[in-house]
N, C-alpha and C positions, 0 to 999 in steps of 0.2 A: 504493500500500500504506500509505503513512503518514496521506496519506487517511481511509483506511477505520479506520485504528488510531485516528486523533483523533476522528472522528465515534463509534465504538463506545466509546470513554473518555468522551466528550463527552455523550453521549446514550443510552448504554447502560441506565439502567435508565430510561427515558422507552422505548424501544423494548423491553423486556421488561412493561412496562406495557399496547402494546399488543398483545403475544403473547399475555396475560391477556385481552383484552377480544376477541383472537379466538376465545381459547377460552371466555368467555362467551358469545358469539354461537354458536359448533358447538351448546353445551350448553341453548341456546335453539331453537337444529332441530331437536336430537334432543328434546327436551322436547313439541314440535309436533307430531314425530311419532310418538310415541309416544301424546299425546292422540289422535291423528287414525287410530290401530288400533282394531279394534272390540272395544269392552269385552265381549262377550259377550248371553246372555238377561239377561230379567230377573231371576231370581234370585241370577245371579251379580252383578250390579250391585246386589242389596240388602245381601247379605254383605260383598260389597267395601265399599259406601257404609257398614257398621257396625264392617267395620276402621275403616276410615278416618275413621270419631264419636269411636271408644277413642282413637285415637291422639292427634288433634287437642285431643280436652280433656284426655291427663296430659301432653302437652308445653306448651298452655297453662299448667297448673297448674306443670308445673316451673321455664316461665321464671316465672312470679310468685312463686316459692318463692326463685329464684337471686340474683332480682332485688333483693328484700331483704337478701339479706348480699352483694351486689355493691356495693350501697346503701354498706352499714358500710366497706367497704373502700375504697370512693373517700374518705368522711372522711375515714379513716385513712392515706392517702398525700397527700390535701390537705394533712394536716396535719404527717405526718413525712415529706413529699417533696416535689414540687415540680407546679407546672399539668402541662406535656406530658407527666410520666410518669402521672400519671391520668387524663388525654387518651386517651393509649397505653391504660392498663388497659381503659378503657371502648370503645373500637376493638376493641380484642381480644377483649372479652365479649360482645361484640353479633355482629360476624362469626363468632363459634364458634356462636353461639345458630341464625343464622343458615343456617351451613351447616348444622348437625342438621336443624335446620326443615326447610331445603326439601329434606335428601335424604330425609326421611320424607314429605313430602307427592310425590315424582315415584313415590316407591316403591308405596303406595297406589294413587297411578294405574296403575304398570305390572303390577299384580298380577292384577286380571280381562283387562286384554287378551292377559298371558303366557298363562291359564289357554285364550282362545278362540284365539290361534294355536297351541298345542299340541294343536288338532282341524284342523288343516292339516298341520301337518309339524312334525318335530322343529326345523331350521332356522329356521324361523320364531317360535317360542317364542323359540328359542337372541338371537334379534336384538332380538324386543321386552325379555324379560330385561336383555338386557346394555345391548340403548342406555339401558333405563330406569336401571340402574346408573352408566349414563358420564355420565350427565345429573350426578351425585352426585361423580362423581369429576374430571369439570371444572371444576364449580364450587368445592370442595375449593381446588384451587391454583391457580385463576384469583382465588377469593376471599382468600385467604393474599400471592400474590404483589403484588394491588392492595392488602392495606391495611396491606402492612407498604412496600410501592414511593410507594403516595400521603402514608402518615405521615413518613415518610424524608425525602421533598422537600420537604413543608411545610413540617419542624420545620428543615431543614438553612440556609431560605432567615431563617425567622425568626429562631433561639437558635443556630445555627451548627453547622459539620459533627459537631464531638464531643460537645456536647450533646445532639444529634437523635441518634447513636449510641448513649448512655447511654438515652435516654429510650425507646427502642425495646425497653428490657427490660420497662417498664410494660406494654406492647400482647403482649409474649411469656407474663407474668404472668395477664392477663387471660383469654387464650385456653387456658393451661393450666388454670386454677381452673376456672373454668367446663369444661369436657371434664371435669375429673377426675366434676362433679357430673355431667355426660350420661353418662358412661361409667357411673356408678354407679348412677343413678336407672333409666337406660334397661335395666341389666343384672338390677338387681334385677328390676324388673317383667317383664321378659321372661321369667327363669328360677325366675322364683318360680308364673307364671301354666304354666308347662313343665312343671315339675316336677309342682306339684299336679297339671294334667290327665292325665298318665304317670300317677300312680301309683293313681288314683283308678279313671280310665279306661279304661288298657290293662289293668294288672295286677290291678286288683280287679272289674272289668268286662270286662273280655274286647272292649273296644269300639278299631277301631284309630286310627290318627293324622286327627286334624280329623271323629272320627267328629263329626256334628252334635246328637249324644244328649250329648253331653259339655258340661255345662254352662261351662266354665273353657275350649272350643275359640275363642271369640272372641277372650277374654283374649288369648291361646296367638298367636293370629294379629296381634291387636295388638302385642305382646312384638314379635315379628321384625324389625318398623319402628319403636318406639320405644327398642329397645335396640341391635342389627343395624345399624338403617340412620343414624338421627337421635344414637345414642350412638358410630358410629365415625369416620361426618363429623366432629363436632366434635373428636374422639381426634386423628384424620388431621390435619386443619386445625391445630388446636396443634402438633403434632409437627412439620408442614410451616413453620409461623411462626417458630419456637423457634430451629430447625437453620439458616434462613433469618438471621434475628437473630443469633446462634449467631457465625456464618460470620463475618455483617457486622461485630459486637464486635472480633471476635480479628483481622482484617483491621485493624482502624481502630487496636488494640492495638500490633500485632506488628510489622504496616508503616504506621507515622505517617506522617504523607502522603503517601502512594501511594495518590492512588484508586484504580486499578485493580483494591485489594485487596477496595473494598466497592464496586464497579461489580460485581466479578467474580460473585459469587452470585445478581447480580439475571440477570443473562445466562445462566447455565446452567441456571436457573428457566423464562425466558422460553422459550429452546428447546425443552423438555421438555413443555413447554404444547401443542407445535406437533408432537413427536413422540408423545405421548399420542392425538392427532387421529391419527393415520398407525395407532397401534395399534387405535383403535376403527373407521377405515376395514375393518382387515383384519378383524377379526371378521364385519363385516357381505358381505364378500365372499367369504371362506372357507368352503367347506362341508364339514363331515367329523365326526371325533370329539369334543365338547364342549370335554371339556377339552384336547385336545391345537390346536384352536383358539382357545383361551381363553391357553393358554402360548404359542401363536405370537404372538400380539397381544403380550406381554410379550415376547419376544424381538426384533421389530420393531421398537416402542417401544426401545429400550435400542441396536438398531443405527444408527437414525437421532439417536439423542441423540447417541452417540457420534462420530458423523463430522461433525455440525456443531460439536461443542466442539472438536475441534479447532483449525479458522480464528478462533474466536475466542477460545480460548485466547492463540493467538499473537499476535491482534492488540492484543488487551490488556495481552498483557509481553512484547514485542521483545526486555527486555534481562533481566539475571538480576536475582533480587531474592536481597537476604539474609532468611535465615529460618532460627531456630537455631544464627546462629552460621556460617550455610554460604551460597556462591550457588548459588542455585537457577533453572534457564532456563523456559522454557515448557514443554517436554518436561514437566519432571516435575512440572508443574502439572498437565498433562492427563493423567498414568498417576494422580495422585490421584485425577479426576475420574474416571477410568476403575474403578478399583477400587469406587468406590460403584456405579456399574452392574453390576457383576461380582459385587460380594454382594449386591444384588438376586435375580437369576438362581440364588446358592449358595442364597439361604433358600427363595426359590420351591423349589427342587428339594427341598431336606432337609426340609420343612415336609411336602408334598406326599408324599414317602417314606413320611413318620409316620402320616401322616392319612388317605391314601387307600387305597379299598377293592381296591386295582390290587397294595400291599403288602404283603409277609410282617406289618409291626408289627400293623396292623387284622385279617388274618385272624388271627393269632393272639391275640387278645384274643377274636374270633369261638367261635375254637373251646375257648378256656378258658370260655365260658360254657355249654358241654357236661355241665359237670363243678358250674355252681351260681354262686350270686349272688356268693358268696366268692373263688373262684377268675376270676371276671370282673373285679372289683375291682382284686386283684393285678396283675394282668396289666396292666390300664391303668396302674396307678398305676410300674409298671415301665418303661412304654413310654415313657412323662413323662419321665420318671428320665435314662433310655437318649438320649432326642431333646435333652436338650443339648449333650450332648457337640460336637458337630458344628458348629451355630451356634456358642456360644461360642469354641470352636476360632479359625474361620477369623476371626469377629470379632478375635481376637486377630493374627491374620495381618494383615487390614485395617490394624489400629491400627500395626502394624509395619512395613507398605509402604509405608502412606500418610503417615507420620511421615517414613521416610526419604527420601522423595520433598520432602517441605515442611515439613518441624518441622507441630507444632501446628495450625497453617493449612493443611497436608495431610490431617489427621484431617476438619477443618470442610467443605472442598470436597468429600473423599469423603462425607460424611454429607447435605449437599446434594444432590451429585448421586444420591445412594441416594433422598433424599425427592421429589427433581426426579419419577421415575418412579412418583409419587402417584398420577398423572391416572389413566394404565390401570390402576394395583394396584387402588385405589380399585372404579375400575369392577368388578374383576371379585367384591369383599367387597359391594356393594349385589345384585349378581348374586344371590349367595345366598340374602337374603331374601324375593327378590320369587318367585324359585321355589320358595320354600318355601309364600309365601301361595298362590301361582297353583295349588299341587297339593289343598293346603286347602281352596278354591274351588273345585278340580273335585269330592270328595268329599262336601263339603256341598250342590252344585249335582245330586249323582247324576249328572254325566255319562257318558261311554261307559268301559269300562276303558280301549280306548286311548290314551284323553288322560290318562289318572293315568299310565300309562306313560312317556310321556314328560313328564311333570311329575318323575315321581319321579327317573328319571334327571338328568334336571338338576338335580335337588335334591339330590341326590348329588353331582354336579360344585361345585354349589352349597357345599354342607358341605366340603368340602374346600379351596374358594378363600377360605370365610371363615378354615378354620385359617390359610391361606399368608399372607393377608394381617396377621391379628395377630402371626405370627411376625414377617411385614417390620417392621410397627411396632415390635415389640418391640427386635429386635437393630436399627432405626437409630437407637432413643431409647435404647438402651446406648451407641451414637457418639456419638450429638447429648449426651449429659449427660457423657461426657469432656469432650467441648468447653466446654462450659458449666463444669465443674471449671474448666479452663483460665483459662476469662475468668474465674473468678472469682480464681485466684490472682494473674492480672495485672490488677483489679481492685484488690485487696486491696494489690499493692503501688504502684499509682498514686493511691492515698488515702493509702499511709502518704508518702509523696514528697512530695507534695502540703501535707502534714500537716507536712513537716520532721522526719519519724518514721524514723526510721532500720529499714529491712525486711529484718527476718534473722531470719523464719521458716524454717521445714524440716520442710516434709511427709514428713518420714524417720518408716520403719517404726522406729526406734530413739527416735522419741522418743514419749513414754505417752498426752502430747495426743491423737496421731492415734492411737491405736491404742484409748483411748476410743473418741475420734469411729466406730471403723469398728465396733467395739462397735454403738454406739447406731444409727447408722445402719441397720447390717445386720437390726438388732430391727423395725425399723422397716417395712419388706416385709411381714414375719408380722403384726406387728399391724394394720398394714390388710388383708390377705386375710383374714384370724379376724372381723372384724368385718362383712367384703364377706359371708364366708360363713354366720356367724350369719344377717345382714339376709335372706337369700335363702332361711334356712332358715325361720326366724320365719313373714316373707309366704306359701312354701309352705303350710305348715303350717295359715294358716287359709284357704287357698284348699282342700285337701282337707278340711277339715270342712265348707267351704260346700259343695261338691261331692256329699259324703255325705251333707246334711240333705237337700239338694233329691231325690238318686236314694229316698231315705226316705220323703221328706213325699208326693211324686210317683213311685212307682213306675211309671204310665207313660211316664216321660221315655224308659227305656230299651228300651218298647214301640212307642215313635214313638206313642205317642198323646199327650202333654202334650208342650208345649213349653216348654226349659230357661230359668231367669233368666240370661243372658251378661251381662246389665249388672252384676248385686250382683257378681260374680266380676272385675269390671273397676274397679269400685270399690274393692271391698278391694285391690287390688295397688296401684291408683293410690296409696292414703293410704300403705299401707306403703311404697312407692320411694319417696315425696316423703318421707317420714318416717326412714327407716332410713341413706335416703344422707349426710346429716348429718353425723353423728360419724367417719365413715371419710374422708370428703371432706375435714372440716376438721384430721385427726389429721394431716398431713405440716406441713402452715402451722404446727400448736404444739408441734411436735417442733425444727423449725429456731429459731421464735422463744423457747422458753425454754433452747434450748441456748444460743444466742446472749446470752442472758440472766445465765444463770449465775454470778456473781463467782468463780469456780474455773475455770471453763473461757475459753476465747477463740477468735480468728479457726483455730487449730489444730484443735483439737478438730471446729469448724462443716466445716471442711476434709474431716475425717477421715468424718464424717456423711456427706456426699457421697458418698464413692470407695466407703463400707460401702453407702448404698442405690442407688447404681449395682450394687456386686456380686451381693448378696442379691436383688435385685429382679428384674437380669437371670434368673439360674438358675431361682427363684419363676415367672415369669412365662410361659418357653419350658416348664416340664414341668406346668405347670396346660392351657395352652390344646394344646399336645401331647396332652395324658391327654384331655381333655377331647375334641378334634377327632377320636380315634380311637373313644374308646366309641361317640362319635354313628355314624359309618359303621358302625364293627363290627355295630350292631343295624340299620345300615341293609342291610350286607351281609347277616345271618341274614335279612330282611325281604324279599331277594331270591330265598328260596327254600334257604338253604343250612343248613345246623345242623340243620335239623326246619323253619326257617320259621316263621312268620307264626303266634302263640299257641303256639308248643310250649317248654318248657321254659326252653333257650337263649335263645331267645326275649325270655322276663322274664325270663334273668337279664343281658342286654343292656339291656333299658328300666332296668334297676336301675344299671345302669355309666354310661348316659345320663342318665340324672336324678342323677349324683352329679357327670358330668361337666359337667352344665351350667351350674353356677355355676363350675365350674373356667373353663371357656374362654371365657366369654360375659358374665361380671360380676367376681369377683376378678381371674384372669389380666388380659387385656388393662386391668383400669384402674393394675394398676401402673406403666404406660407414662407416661401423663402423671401419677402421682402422683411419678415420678423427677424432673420436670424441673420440678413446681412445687414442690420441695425445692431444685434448684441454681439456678434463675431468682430465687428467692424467700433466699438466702442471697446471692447478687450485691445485690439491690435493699438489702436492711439492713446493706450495709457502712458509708454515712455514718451510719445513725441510729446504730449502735454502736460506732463511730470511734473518739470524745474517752473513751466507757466503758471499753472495750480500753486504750486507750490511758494512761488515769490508772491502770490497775488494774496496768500494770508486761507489758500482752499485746503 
């Protein structure tokens, strides 16, 4: 036993490294075979092959967009930091980019073969789908766990164990900026190309979803995989990095020499790697109802995690550690780790309530749209409202067990082991898009109605795993940026120490610093969704004008006698995402640096900034993509025949709830996730620049 305890202290994240490179390798079979399904006729391989043109050139254009103020930013920490933490940056930014890429390029592939296994069997759709999604979600936290495990060991051998620790916020930085720009560029373009062909083409044309008379329907199918799939990899991936980092800080912090404290995250990672493989098995062998097969994968997943963290829970801390003030044994190590798989499971479940066509909240948004565009509105915007309560709650609950379990270091393993369960979540949010293009495909291809049948149902199963999933991210990057709070306040006092600064701060609600800081902070949520939602409405807005000139100038379009222009339509979104994300993406970076700035304010107030856009951002975030996740089903529920059906009343006033909701869930919502933590990651990094400032100023 002691044995196995030295070896797993010893070699623990070298063996979580190759858990990684297994789950590289699974995500390279399923990649194979997923190629190796038959794409379909020709037709459908020409439509496929012109998603997949759109895509390829505005994620070109974004990384060369990124790439130039990634550019200014490496100066700018060569110059006010140090080599390895701009090492880290540039790690971070490339691996984010990375994973967007290629879970947009598997997604493309798997979109005409979903469409021609959906002319075999539901089952078989259901498998090309999802492995094509797992491909997306292995790589996710195979790629997170290798290059925050391979930067770690480098930097630990070269600048030493606390240095490579510190320097590992650079590589967290990196991955966050970068995602905030995929999550925003990808979200614009998708819901901007959405919106326009809805309101142009359903409601003022009477034409239905992916009709091929819809000049904006390529756009539309592009959006799915440039925003969907390539904007929540990189989302996932930070968040996955961040909370990973995260862990490893407040470890290195809390228990000064205790590796076990920063072995211990790479091992619950590495496992998780190897039960994500066990959950994408079960999919593939399960056959029954979509989603209740698509939730047993995630219930699988989270039981084999849990029973291996165990053994090495305990092998890792044999003895108690102090933490808080308290000793703490292995036991309540592992109920911390346990409670992050357990609010896994709550958000899946409360997400899934809100959003799915199975629940009271979605029909009743259904059938308020009985009544008109106005009263659908309501309804959703109610149900937003309503679907925090819940998360929040037990988040609050988490924070409380997992706290008393391990002080502070109990928060960071349960948030770990929440993000450990990436592999499969993941899988099942690429799910979604690709059964959205694949039904897309069948319509434009004229296939038989059987296959849009079941297209459409899983596109439905589809719409609802991508709510569940934003919510996970959501309420674990509410964990993960306590944590990050955390390390910054021990931070903060290990420079003033360091300093010969005597640290008698107090983040008390009684002093007016911090209650500034939660002031400004809190402002700070709304004014990036105000600007997410401007940019989405802007690009909308000349995507139905292009839309109108061409059904004008070509009145055959809607005869089927002319053929639509899909490139100008694809053009214009490209310029405006590369163009719009901009100012929203960079508004968290010069909210933190001129507060930090300020000769009136100090390290309190920066404090106070945090805990405000942790709060606001959390609430903001669960009732956008909530509101947003339900309109979409609700018109998908009317669309199944209910209300009137398919053009009648209800009908558009569902496409109207839909096109308000899709900047809600699909571009504001989900990027306030990583605009949270490249706000706390990004006030950790400029505690030495503004040190000796603070410092002379009496802060």
């Amino acid at each position: 036993m002691v044995f196995l305890a030295d070896l797993l202290l010893d070699n623990g994240i070298a063996l979580s490294l190759i858990c990684a490179l297994i789950g590289l390798g699974f995500a390279i079979y399923l990649m194979r075979w997923v190629v190796a399904s038959s794409p379909g006729n020709e037709r459908m391989r020409q439509i496929a092959s012109a998603i997949e043109e759109g895509a390829k050139a505005y994620l070109n254009r974004q990384v060369a967009t990124i790439s130039i103020i990634a550019a200014v930013i490496v100066v700018l920490l060569l110059v006010f930091k140090d080599v390895p933490t701009t090492i880290g940056f540039v790690i971070g930014a490339v691996c984010s980019l990375c994973a967007g890429y290629i879970g947009m390029r598997i997604a493309v592939l798997a979109n005409t073969r979903t469409t021609q296994a959906a002319s075999v069997s539901r089952h078989s759709a259901l498998r090309v789908a999802f492995n094509g999604g797992a491909v997306t979600g292995l790589l996710v936290v195979a790629l997170a766990l290798l290059a925050v495990g391979i930067f770690y060991v480098i930097a630990e051998r070269i600048i030493g164990s606390d240095a490579a620790v510190k320097s590992l916020v650079g590589l967290a930085l990196g991955a966050s900026l970068i995602s905030v720009f995929a999550r925003l560029g990808g979200g614009i373009y998708t819901k901007a190309a959405d919106v326009g062909a809805d309101l142009v083409g359903k409601i003022e044309s009477n034409l239905d979803e992916d009709d091929p008379r819809n000049p904006a329907t390529i756009a539309d199918n592009v959006g799915d995989n440039v925003g969907d799939c390539a904007g929540m990899a990189a989302d996932v991936f930070e968040t996955y990095a961040v909370s990973l980092i995260g862990a490893v800080l407040l470890g290195a912090l809390t228990l000064v020499g205790n590796k076990a404290a920063v072995v211990y995250p790479f091992v619950l990672g590495g496992i998780s790697v190897l039960s994500a493989i066990v959950g994408i098995l079960f999919v593939n062998l399960r056959k029954g109802n979509p989603g209740a097969v698509l939730m047993g994968a995630v219930l699988a997943s989270g039981v084999v995690s849990a029973v291996l963290y165990w053994p090495a829970t305990h092998l890792l801390f044999p003895n108690a550690v102090m933490l808080a003030g308290v000793n703490h044994g292995p036991t309540d190590l592992y109920c911390a780790s346990l409670i992050g798989l357990v609010m896994t499971g709550v958000v899946v479940l409360i997400t899934n309530y809100y959003t799915s066509t199975a629940f009271a909240p979605v029909r009743k948004i259904a059938k308020a749209s009985e009544t008109g565009h106005a009263t659908n509105i309501i309804a959703g915007l109610a149900i937003g409202q309503h679907a925090t309560a819940l998360p929040v709650g037990f988040i609050g609950i988490a924070i409380l067990l997992s706290f008393h379990f391990a002080g502070l270091y109990g928060i960071a393993i349960a948030v770990t082991s929440m993000l450990s369960m990436a592999g499969v979540i993941i899988s099942l949010d690429a799910f979604g898009p690709i059964t959205d293009n694949a039904g897309g495909i069948a319509v434009m291809s004229s296939l038989p109605k059987e296959v849009r049948t079941v297209t459409d149902e899983l596109d439905a199963v589809g719409n609802t795993m991508k709510a569940v999933t934003k919510g996970y991210a959501i309420a674990s990057a509410g964990l993960a940026a306590l944590v990050l709070f955390g390390s910054y306040v021990e931070e903060l006092r290990a420079h003033y120490t360091e300093a010969k600064h005597a640290f008698d701060f107090n983040f008390s609600l009684q002093e007016p610093e911090v209650i500034i800081g939660l002031f400004i902070g809190g402002l700070l949520p709304f004014v990036f969704t105000a600007f997410s939602m401007d940019a989405v409405g802007k690009a909308a807005g000349a995507v139905v004008r292009e839309v109108r000139r061409q059904l004008q100038a070509k009145p055959g379009i809607l005869r089927g006698e002319d053929t639509p222009d899909y490139g100008t339509c694809v053009d214009i979104v490209t310029k405006a995402a590369l163009r719009e994300m901009i100012i929203p993406a960079l508004l968290p970076v010069v909210f933190v640096i001129v507060v930090a700035a300020i000769p009136a304010f100090g390290p309190q107030v920066l404090g106070g900034v945090l805990v405000g856009t942790i709060v606001t951002g959390l609430f903001v975030a669960i009732a956008m993509t909530s509101s947003g996740g339900a309109w979409d089903n609700a018109k998908k529920y009317i669309e199944e025949g209910n209300h009137g059906g398919k053009h009648s009343a209800a009908h558009q006033a569902s496409v109207t709830g839909d096109t308000v909701g899709d900047p809600y869930k699909d571009t504001a919502g989900p990027a306030i996730n990583p605009m949270i933590k490249v706000v706390n990651i990004l006030a950790i990094l400029i505690i030495p620049i503004f040190l000796k400032i603070w410092i002379a100023r009496g802060h």
